[in-house]
C-alpha positions as CSV (number, residue, x, y, z in Angstrom):
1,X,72.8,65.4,44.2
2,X,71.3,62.1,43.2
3,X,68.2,61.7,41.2
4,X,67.5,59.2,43.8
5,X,67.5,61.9,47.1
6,X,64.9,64.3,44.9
7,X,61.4,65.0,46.3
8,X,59.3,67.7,44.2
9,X,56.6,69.2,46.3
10,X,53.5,70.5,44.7
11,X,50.5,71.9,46.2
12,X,48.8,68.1,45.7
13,X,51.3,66.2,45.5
14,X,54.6,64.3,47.0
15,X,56.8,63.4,44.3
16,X,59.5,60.7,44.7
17,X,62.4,59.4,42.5
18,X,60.3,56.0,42.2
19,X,56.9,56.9,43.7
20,X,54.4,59.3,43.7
21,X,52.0,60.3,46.4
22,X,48.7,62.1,45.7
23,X,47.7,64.3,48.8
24,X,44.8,63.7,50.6
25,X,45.2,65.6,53.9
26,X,47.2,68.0,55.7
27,X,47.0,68.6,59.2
28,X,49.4,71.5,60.8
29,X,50.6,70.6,64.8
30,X,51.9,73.8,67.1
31,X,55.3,72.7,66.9
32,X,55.7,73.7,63.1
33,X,55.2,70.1,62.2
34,X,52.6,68.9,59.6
35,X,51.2,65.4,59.1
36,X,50.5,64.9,55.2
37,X,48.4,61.9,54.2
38,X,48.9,60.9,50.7
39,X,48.1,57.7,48.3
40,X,51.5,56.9,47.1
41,X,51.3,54.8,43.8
42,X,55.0,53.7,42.5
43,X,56.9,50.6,41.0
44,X,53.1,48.1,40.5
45,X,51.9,49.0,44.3
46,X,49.9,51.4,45.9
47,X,49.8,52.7,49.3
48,X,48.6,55.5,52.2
49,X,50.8,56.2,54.3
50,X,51.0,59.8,56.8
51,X,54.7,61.5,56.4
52,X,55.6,63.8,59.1
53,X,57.0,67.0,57.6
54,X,58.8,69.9,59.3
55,X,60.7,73.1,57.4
56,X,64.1,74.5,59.2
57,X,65.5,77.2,56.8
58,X,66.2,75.4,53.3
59,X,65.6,72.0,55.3
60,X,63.0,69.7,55.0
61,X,62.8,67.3,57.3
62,X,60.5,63.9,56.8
63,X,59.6,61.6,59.9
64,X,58.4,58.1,58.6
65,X,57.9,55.0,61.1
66,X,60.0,56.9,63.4
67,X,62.7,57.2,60.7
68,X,63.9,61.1,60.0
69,X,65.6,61.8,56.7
70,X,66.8,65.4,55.7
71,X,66.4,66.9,52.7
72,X,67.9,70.3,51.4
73,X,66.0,72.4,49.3
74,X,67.6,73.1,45.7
């Protein structure tokens, strides 16, 4: 896998192969989503942005602007 695909999830934060997000809410929805709002910080900017985040077995999906990527737990 590329360093570039990884995401470490902590109990506080999102972390991203160039970014970082610190997290500042979570909020759980009845379909097994959650909407995490986190300060990113990463390459000179900084930014809030909510990711939607959903589990499926060793899948992790993440809903952004209405984009979905899938990542696979390792």
């Amino acid at each position: 896998a590329s360093a570039a695909l990884d995401l470490n999830v902590t109990p506080d934060r999102l972390i991203f192969h160039e970014s970082e997000g610190k997290v500042e809410a979570v909020e759980g929805h009845s379909d097994g989503r959650y909407a995490v709002r986190a300060a990113f910080t990463g390459e000179g900017e900084s930014w809030t942005r909510t990711l939607m985040l959903r589990v499926e077995g060793d899948r992790l999906i993440i809903a952004n602007d209405g984009e979905a990527v899938t990542r696979k737990r390792c």
